[in-house]
C-alpha positions as CSV (number, residue, x, y, z in Angstrom):
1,X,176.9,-3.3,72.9
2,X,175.4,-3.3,69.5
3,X,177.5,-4.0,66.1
4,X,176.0,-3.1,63.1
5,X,177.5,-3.9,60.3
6,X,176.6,-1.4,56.9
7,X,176.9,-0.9,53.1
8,X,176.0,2.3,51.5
9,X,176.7,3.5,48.2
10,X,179.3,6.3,48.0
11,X,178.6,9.3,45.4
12,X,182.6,10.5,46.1
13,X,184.1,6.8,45.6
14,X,181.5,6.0,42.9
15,X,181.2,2.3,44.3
16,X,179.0,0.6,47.5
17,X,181.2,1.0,51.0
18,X,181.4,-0.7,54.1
19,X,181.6,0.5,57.7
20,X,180.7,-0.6,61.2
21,X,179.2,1.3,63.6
22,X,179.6,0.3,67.6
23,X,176.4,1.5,70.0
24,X,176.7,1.5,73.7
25,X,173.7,-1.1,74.0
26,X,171.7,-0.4,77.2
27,X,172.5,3.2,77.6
28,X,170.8,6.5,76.6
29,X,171.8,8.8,74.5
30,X,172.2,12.4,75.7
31,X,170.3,15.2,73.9
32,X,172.7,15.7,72.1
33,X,173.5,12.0,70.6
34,X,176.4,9.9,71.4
35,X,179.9,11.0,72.0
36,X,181.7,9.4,68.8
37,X,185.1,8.4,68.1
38,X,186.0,7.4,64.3
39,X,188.8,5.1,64.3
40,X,190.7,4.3,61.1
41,X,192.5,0.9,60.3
42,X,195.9,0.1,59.2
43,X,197.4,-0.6,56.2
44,X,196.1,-3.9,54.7
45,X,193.1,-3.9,56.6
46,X,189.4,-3.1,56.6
47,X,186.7,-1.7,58.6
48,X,186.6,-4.5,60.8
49,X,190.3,-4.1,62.2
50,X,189.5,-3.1,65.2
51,X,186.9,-5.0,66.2
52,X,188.8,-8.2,65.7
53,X,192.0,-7.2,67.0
54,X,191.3,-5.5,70.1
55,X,188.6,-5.0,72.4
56,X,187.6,-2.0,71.3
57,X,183.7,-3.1,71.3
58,X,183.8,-3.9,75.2
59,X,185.6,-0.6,76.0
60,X,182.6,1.3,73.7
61,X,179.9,-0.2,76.0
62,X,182.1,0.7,79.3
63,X,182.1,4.3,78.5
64,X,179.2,4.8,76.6
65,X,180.6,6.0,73.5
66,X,180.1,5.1,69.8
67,X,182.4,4.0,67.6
68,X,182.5,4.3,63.4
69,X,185.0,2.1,62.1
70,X,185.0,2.7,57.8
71,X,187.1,1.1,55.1
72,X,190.0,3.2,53.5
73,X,192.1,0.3,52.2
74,X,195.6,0.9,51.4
75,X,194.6,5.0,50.6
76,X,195.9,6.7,53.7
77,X,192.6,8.4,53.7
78,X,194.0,11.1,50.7
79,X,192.9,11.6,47.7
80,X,195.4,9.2,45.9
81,X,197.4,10.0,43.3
82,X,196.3,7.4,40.8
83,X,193.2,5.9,42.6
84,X,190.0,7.1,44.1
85,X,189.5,10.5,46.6
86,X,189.2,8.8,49.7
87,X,189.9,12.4,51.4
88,X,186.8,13.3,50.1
89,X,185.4,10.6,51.0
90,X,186.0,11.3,54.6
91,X,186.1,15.0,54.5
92,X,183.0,15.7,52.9
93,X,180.8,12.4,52.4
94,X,181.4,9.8,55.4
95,X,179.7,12.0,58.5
96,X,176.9,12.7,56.6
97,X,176.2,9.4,55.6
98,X,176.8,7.5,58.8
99,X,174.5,10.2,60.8
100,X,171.8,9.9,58.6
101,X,171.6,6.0,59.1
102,X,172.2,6.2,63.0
103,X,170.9,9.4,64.2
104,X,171.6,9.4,67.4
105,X,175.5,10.0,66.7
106,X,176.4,13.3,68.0
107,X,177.0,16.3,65.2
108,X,178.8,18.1,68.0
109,X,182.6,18.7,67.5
110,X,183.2,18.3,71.7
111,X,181.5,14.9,70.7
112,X,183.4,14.2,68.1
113,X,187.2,12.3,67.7
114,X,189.3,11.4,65.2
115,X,191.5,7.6,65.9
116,X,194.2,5.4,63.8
117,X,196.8,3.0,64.2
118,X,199.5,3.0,61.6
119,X,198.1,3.9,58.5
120,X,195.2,5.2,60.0
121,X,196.7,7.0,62.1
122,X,198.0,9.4,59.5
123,X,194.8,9.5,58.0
124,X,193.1,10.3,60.9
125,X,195.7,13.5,61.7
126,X,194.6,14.8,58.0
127,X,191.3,14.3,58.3
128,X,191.0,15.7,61.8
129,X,193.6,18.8,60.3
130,X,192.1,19.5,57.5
131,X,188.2,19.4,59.3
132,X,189.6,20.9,62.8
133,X,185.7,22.1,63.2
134,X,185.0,18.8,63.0
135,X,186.7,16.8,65.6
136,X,187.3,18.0,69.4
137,X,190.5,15.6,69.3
138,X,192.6,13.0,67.5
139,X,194.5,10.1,67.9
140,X,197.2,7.6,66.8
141,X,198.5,4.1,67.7
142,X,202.1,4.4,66.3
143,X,200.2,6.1,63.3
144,X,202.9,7.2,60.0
145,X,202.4,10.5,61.2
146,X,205.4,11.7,59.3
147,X,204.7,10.9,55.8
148,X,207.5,12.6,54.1
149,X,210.2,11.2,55.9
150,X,208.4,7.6,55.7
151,X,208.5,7.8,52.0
152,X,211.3,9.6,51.0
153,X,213.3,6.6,53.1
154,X,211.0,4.1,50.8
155,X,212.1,5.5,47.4
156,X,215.7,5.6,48.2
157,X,215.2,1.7,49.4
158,X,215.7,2.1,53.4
159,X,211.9,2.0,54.3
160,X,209.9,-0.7,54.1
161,X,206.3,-0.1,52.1
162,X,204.3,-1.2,48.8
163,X,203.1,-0.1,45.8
164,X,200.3,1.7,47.9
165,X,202.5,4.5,48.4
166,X,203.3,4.8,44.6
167,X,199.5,5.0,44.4
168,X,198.7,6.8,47.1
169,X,201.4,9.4,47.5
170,X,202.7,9.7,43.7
171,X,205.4,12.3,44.4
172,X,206.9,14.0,47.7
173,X,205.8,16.5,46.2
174,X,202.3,16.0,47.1
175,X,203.4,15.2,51.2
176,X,205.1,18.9,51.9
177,X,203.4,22.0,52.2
178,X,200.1,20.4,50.9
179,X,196.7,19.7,52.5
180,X,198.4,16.0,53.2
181,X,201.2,17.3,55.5
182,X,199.8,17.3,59.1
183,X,202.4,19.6,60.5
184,X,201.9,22.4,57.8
185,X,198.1,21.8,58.2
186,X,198.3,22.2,62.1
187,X,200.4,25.6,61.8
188,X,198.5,26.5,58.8
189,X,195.2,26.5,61.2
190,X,196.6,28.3,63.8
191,X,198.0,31.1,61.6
192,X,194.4,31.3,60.5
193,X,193.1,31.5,64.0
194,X,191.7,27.7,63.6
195,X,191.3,25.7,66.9
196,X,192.9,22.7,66.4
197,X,191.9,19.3,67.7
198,X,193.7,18.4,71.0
199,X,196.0,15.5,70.0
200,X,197.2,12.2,71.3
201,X,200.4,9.9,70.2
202,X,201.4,6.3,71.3
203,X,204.5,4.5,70.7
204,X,205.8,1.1,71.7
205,X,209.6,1.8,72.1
206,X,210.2,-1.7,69.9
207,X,208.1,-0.7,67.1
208,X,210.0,0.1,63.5
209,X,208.5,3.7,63.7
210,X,209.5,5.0,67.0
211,X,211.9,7.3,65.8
212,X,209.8,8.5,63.5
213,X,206.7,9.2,66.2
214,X,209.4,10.8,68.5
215,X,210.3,13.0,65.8
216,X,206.2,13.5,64.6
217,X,205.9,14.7,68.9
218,X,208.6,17.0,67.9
219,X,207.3,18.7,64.8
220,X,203.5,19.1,65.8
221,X,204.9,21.3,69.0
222,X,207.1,23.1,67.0
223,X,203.9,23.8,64.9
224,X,202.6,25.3,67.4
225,X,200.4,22.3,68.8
226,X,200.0,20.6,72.5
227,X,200.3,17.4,71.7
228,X,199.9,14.5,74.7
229,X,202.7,11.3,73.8
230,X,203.4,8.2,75.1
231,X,206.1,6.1,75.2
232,X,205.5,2.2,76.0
233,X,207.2,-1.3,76.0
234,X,205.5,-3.4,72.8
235,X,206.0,-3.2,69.1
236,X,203.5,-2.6,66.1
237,X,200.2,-4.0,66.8
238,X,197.3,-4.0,68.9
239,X,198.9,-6.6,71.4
240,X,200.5,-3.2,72.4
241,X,198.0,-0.6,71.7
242,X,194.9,-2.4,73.2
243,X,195.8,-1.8,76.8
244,X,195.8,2.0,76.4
245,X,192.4,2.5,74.2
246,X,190.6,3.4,77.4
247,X,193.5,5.5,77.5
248,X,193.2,7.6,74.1
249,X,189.6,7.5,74.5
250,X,189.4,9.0,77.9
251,X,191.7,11.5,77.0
252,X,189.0,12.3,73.5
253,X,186.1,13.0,76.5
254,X,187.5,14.8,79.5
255,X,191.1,16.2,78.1
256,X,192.9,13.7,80.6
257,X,193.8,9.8,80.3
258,X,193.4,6.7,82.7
259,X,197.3,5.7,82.1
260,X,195.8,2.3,80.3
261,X,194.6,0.5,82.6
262,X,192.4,-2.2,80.8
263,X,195.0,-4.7,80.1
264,X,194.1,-7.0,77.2
């Protein structure tokens, strides 16, 4: 595989980006471009998350896909509340900038998939919500799918968290009924005769948020979606999810999974 590793100036974020881009080295493109999945880090990390903490590069090359990994930093991928519009920045800005330095990405939306863990996870729901032309499918690694619950628990002292969320989130207010609350967005699309992306959760049963996925299963199908969830034995990192990206991904390009079977 192929790793390239980018800067490019952002006209949302006013300020020069990273990102890293995986290519399946050795195999062609179709006409079309490469299937693409663009994963999103957790919180305190960076673009490079996932290349250093799983295997994510070897599992690209297996089944010639192509993989964008961008920087959100603490944001949740919203436009924050007192910071910069990294919503924006992946709604409107990020595909068009990435394509245009690597054409042969895919533009297609059955090429194109939406990934997190943690953090990212939530960002990638909204993103993939609020853009469901976009993306064929999305994805989460124990992702903090339920935002509102999440932080109303952290203001009244029984969540863990940072001042990210202060910055980030501002107010509840912002998390319910709002472009940043997946499970309005998802029925929101269907009452407008949207297609939404097909959808993928995983859980390790120790993890500090698997309640809180169990309950994120629950409220996407009562908004009307299909979503695919998993329950397995690990807690919150990659030493748990990394067995079952073959997984997630497989289920991205043919609508099924492999069960995770590429072990770490």
């Amino acid at each position: 595989m192929a790793v390239a590793k980018v800067r490019f100036f952002s006209d949302t974020l006013h300020m020069m980006v990273p990102a890293a881009v995986i290519l399946p080295e050795g195999a062609e493109p179709s006409v079309t471009g490469y299937k693409t999945v663009w994963a999103l880090h957790g919180g305190n990390g960076d673009h490079t998350e996932w290349l250093y903490d799983s295997c994510v590069a070897r599992y690209a090359r297996e089944l010639k896909i192509a993989v964008v990994l961008p920087a959100l930093y603490n944001s949740f991928g919203m436009n924050m509340a007192h910071g910069a519009a990294y919503a924006d920045f992946l709604q409107d800005e990020v595909m068009g900038k990435i394509r245009g330095l690597f054409p042969s990405l895919s533009h297609r939306r059955e090429d194109t998939y939406a990934a997190g863990v943690s953090m990212g996870g939530f960002a990638a729901f909204r993103w993939a919500v609020n853009r469901p032309e976009a993306f064929e499918a999305v994805g989460a690694f124990a992702g903090a799918l339920y935002m509102e619950d999440i932080f109303r628990k952290y203001l009244e002292g029984t969540q863990p968290g940072g001042p990210d969320f202060i910055y980030s989130f501002g107010s509840l207010e912002r998390l319910v009924h709002t472009e940043n609350d997946i499970f309005y967005m998802t029925a929101q699309n269907i009452r407008e005769g949207k297609k939404n992306p097909r959808m993928y959760l995983l859980c390790g049963k120790e993890d500090f948020g698997f309640e809180q996925n169990q309950a994120a299963f629950r409220l996407l199908k009562e908004a009307g979606a299909e979503p695919e969830f998993h329950e397995v034995e690990g807690a919150h990192s990659f030493g748990c999810w990394d067995p079952y990206i073959t997984d997630m991904f497989t289920f991205f390009m043919k609508g099924g999974t492999d069960n995770g079977k590429n072990p770490l």
